[in-house]
Backbone and ligand atoms as CSV (ligand in chain L), in Angstrom:
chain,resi,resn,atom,element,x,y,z
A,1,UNK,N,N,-19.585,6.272,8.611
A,1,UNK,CA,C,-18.130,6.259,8.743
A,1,UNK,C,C,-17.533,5.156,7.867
A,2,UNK,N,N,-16.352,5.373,7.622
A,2,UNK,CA,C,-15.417,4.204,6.257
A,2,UNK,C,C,-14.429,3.767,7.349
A,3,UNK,N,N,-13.620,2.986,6.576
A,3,UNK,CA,C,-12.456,2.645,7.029
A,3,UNK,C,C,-11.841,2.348,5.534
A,4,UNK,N,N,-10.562,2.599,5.833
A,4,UNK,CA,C,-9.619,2.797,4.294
A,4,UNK,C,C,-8.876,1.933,4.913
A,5,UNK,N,N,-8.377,1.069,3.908
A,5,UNK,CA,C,-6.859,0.012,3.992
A,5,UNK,C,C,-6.238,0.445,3.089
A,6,UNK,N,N,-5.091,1.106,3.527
A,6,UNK,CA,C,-4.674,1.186,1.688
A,6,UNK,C,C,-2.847,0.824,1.970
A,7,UNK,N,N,-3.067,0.001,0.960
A,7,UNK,CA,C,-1.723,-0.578,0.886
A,7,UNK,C,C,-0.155,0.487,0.220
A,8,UNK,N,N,0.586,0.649,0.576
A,8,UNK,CA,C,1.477,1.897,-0.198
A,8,UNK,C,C,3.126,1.037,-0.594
A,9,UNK,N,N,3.529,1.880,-1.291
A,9,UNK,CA,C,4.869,1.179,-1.160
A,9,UNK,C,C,5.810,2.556,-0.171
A,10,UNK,N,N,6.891,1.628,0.586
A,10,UNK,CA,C,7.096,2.210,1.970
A,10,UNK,C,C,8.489,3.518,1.800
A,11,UNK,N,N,8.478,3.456,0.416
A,11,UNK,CA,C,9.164,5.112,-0.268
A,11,UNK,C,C,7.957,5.798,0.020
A,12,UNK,N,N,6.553,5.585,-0.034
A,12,UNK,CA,C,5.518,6.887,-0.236
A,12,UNK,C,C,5.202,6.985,1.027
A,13,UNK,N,N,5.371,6.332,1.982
A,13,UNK,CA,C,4.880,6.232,3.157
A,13,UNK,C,C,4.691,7.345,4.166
A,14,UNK,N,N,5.962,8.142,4.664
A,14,UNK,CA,C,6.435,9.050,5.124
A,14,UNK,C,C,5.524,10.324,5.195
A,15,UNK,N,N,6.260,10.616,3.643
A,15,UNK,CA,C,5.091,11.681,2.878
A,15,UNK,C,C,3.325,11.900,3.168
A,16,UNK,N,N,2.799,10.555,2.311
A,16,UNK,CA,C,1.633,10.341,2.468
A,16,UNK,C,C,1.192,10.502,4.221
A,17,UNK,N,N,1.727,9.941,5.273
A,17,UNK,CA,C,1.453,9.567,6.685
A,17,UNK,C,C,1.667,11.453,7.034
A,18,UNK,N,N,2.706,11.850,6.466
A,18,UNK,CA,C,2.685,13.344,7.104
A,18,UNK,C,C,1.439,14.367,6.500
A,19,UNK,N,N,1.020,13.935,5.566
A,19,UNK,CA,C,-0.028,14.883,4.556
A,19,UNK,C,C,-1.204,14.877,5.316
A,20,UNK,N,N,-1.679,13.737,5.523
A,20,UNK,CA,C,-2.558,13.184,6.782
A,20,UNK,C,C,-3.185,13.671,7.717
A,21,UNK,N,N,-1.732,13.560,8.833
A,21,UNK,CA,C,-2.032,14.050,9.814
A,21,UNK,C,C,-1.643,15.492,9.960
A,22,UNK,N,N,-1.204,16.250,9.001
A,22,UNK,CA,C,-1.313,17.623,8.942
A,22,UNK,C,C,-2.666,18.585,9.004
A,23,UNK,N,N,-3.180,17.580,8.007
A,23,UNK,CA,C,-5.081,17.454,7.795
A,23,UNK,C,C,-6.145,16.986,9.012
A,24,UNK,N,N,-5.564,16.389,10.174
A,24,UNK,CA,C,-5.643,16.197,11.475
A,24,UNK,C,C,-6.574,14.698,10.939
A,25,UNK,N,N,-6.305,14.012,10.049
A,25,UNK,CA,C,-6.545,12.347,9.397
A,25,UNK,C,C,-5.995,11.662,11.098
A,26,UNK,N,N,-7.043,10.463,10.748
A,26,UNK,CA,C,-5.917,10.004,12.400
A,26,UNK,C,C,-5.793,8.261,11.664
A,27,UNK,N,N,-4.539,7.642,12.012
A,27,UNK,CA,C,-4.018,6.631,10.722
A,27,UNK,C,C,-3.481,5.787,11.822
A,28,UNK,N,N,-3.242,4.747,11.738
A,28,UNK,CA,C,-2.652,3.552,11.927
A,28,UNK,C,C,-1.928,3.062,11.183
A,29,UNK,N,N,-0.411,2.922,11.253
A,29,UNK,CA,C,0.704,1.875,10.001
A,29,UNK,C,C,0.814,0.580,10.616
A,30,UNK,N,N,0.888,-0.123,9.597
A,30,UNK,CA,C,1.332,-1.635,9.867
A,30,UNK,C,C,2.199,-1.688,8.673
A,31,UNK,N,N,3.129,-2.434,9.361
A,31,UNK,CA,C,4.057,-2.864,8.277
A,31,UNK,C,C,3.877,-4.054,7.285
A,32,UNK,N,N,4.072,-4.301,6.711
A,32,UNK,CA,C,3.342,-5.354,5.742
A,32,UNK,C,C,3.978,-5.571,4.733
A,33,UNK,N,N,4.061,-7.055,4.206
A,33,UNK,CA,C,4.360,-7.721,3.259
A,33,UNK,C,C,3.579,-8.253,1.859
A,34,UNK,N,N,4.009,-7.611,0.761
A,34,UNK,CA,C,3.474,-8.408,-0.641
A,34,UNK,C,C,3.411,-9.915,-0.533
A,35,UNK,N,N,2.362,-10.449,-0.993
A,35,UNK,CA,C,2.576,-11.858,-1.247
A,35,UNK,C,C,3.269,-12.087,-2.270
A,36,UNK,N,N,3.095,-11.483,-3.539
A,36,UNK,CA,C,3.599,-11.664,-4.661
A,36,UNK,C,C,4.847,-11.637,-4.906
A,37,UNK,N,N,5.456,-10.207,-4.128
A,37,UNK,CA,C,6.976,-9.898,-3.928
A,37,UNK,C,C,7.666,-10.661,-3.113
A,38,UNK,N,N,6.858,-10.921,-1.758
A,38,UNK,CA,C,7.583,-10.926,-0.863
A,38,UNK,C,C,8.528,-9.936,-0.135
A,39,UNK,N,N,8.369,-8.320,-0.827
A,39,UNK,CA,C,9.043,-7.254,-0.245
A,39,UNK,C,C,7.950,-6.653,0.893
A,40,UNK,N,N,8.748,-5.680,1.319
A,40,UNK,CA,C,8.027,-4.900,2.631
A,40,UNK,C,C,6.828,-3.952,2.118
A,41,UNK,N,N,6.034,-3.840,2.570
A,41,UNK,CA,C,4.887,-2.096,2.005
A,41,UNK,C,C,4.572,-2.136,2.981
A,42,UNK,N,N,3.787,-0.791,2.894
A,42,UNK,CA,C,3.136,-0.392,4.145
A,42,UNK,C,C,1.411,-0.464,4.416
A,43,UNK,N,N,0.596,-0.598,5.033
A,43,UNK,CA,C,-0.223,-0.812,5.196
A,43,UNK,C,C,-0.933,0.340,6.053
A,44,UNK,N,N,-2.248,1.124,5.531
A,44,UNK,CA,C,-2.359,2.409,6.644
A,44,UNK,C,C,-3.965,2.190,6.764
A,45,UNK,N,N,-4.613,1.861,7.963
A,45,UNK,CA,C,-6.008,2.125,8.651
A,45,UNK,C,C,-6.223,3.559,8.840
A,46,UNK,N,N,-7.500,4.089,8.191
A,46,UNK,CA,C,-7.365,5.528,8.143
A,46,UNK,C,C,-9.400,5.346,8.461
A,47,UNK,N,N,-9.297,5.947,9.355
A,47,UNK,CA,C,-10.705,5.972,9.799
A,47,UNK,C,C,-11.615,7.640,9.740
A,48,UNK,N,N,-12.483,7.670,8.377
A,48,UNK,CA,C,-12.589,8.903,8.388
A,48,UNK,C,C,-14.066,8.848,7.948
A,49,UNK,N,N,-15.117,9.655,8.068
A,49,UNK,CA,C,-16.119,10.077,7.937
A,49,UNK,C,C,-16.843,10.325,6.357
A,50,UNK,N,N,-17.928,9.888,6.021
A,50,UNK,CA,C,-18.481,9.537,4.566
A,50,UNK,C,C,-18.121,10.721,3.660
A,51,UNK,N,N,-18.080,11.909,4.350
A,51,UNK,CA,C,-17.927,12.644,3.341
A,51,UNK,C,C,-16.248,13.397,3.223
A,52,UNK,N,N,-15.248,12.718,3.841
A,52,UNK,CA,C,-14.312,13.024,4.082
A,52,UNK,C,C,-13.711,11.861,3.002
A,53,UNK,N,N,-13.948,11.002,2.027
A,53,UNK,CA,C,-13.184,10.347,1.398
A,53,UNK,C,C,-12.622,11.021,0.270
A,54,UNK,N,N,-13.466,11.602,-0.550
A,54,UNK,CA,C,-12.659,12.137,-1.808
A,54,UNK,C,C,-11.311,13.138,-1.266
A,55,UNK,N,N,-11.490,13.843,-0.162
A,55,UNK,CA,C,-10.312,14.435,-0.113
A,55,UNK,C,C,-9.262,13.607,0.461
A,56,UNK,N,N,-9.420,12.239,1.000
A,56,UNK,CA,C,-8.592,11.309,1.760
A,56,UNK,C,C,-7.614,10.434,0.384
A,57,UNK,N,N,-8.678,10.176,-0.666
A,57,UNK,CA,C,-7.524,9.454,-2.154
A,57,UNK,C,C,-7.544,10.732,-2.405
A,58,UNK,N,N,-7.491,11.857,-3.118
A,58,UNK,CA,C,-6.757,12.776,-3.450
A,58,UNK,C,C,-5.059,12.774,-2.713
A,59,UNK,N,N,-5.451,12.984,-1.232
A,59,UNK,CA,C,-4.144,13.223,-0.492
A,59,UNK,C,C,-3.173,11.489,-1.382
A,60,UNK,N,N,-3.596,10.487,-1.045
A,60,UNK,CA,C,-2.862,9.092,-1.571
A,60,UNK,C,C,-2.580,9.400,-2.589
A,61,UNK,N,N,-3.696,10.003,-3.693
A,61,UNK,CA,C,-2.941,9.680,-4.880
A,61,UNK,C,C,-1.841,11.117,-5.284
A,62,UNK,N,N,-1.798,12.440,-4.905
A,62,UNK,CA,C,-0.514,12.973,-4.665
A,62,UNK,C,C,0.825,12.748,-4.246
A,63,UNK,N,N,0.535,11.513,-3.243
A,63,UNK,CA,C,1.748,10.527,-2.947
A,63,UNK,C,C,2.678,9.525,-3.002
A,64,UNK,N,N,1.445,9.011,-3.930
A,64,UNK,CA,C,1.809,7.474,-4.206
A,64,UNK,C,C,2.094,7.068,-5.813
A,65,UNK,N,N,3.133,7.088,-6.046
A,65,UNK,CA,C,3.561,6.413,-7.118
A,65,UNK,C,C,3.346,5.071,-7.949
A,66,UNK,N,N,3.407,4.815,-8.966
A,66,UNK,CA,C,3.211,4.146,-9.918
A,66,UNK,C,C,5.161,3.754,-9.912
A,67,UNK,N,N,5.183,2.401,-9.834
A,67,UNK,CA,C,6.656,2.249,-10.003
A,67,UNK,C,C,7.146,0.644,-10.777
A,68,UNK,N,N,8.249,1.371,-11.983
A,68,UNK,CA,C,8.302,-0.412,-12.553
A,68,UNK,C,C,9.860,-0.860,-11.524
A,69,UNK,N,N,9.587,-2.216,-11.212
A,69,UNK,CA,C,10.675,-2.337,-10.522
A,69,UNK,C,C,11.145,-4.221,-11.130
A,70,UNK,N,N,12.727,-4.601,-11.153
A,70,UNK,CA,C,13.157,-5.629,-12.183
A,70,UNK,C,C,13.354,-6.581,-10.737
A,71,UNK,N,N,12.609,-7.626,-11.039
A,71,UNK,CA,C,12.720,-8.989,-9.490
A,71,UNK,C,C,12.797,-9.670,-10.035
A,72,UNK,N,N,14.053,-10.845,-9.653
A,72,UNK,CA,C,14.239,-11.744,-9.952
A,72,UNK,C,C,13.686,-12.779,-9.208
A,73,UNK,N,N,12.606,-12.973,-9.197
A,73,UNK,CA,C,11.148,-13.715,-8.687
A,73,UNK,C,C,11.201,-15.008,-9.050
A,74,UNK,N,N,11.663,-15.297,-10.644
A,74,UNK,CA,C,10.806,-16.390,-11.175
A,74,UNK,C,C,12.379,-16.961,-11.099
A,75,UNK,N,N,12.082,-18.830,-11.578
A,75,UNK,CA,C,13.482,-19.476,-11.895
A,75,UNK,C,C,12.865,-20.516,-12.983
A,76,UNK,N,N,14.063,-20.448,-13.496
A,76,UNK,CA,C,13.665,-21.643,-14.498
A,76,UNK,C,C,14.583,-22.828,-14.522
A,77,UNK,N,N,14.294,-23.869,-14.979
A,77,UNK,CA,C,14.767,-25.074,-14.272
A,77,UNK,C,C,15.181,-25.379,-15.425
A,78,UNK,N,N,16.577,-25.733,-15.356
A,78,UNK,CA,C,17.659,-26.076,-16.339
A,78,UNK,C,C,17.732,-27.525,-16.485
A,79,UNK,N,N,18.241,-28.172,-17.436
A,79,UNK,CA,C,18.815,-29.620,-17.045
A,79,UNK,C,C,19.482,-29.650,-16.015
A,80,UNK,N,N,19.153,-31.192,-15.390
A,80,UNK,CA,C,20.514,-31.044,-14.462
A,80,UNK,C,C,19.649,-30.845,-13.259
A,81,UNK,N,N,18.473,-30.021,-13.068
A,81,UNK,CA,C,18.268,-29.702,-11.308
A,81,UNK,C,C,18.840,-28.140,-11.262
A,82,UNK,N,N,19.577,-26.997,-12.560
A,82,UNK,CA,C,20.286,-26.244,-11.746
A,82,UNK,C,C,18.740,-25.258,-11.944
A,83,UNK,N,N,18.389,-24.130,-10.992
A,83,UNK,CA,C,17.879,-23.135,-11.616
A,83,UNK,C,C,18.802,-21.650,-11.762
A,84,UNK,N,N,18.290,-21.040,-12.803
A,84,UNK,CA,C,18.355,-19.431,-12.543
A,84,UNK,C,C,17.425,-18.468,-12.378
A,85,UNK,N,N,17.741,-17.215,-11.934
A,85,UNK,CA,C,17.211,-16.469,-11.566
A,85,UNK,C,C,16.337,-16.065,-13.171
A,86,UNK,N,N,15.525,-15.707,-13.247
A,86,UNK,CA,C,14.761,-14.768,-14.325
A,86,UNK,C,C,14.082,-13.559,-13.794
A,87,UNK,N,N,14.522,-12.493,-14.453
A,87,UNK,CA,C,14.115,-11.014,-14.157
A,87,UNK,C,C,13.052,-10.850,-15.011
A,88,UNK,N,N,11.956,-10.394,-14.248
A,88,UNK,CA,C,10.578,-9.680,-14.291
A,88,UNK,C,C,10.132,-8.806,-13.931
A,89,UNK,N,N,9.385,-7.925,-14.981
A,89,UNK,CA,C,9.513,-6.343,-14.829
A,89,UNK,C,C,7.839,-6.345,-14.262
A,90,UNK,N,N,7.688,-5.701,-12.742
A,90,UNK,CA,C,6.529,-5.859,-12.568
A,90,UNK,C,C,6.160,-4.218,-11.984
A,91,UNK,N,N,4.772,-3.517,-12.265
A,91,UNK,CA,C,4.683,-2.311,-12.037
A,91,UNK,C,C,3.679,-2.322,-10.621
A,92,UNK,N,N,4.490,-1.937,-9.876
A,92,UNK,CA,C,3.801,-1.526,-8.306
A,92,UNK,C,C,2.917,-0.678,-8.024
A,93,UNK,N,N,2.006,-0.583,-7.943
A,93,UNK,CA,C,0.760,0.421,-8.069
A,93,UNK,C,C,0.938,1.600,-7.311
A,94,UNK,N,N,0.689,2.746,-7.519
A,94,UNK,CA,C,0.691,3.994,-6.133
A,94,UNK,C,C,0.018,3.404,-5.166
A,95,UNK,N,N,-0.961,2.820,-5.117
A,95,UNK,CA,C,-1.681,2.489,-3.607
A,95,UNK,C,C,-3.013,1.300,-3.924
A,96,UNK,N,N,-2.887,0.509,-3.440
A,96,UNK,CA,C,-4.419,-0.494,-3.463
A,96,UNK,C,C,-4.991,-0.188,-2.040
A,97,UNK,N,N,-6.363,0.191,-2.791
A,97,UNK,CA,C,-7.351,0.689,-1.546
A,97,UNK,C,C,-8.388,0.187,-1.382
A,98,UNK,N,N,-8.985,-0.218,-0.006
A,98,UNK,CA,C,-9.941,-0.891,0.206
A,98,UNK,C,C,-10.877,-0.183,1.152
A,99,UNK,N,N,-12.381,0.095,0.491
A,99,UNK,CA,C,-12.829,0.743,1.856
A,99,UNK,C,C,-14.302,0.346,2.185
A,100,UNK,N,N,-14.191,0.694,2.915
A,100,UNK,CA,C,-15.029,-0.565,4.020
A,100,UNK,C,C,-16.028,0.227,4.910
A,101,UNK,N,N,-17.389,0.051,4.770
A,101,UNK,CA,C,-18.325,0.680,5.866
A,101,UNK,C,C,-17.943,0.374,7.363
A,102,UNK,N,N,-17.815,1.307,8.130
A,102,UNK,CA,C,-18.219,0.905,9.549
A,102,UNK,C,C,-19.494,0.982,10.243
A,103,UNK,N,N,-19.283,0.021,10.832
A,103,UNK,CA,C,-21.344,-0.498,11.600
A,103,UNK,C,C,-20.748,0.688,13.224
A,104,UNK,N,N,-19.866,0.728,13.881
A,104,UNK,CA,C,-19.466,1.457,14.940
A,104,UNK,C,C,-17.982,1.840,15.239
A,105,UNK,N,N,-18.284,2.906,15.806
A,105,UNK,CA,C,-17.196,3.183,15.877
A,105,UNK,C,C,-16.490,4.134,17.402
A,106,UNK,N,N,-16.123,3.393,18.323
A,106,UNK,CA,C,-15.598,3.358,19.654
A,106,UNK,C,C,-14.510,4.027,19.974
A,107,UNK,N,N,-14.221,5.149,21.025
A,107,UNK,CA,C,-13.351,5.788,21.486
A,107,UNK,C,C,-13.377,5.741,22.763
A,108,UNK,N,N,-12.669,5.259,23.798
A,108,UNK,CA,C,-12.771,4.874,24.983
A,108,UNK,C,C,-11.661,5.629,25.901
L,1,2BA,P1,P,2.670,-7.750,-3.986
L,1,2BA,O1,O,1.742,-8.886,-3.725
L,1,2BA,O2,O,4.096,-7.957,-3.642
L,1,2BA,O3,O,2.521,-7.398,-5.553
L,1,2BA,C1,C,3.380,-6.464,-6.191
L,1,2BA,C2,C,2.980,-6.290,-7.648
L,1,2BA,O4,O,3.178,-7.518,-8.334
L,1,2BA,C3,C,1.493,-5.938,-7.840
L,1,2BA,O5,O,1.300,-4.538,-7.750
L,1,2BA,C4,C,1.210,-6.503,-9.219
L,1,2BA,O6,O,1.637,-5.614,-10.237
L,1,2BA,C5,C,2.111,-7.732,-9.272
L,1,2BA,N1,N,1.401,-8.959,-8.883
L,1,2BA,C6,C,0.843,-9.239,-7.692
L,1,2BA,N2,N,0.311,-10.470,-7.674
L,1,2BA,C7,C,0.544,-10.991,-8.893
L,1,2BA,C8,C,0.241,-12.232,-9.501
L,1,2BA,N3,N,-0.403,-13.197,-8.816
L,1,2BA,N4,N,0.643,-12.425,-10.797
L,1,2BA,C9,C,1.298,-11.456,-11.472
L,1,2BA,N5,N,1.618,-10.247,-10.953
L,1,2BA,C10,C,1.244,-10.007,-9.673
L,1,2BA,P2,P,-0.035,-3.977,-7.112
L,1,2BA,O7,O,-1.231,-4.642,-7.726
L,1,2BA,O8,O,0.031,-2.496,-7.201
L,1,2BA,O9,O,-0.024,-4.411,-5.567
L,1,2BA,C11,C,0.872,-3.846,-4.615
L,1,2BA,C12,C,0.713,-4.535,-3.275
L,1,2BA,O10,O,-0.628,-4.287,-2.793
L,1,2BA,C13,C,0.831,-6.057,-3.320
L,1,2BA,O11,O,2.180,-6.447,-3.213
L,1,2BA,C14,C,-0.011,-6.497,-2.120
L,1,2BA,O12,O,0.730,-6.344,-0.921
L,1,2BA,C15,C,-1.126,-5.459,-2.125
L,1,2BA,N6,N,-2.311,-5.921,-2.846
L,1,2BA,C16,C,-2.639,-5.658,-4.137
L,1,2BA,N7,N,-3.811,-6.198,-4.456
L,1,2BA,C17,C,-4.261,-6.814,-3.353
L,1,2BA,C18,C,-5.441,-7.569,-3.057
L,1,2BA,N8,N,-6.413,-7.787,-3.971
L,1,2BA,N9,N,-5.585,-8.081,-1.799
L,1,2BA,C19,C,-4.627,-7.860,-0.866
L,1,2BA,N10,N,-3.485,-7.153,-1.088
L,1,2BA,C20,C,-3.314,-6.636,-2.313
């Protein structure tokens, strides 16, 4: 058995979470924060069986977008103490996935 983490951005979320469990996938969301951004994504525990993965990123990557988005993240420090904002074009991945053996796995 695996366990999938896969991180989404929370436009694909919906979609992806309904594709899923249409497929009778059984998922867990957490809501979750970029470090980098500091914006919201979503976070999905998807607990599925060794030979059930290739069709599990297929379903993600039908969903999940590739997106450039303009954040004014960085500042630069002026004379004076003032800063401004500086816009940086950074591209958000369709999904970062992490997957992970399970040693057991409990239904109570
Ligand atoms: P964020 O940390 O908010 O990162 C958003 C995007 O900013 C990243 O897209 C990447 O393009 C860029 N980025 C992140 N850290 C950076 C850095 N230190 N310097 C320059 N650019 C940076 P993705 O790589 O597609 O990641 C999307 C989200 O997936 C991340 O949101 C984070 O929540 C998660 N993530 C990605 N890689 C991860 C990892 N190795 N461990 C844990 N979470 C990860």
């Amino acid at each position: 058995m695996k366990l999938i983490v896969a991180i989404v951005q929370d436009q694909d979320a919906p979609s992806l979470i309904e594709d899923l469990t249409e497929k009778e996938f059984r998922i867990t969301k957490l809501s979750s924060t970029g470090g980098f951004l500091k914006a919201g994504n979503t976070t999905l525990l998807i607990g599925i069986e060794d030979e059930q993965l290739d069709e599990v990123i297929k379903i993600i990557e039908n969903n999940c977008k590739t997106r450039e988005i303009t954040t004014s993240l960085l500042t630069v420090t002026m004379p004076g103490d003032t800063y401004i904002p500086y816009p940086l074009e950074v591209k958000v991945g369709g999904a970062t996935l992490f997957i992970l053996e399970v040693e057991k796995h409990i239904r109570i």
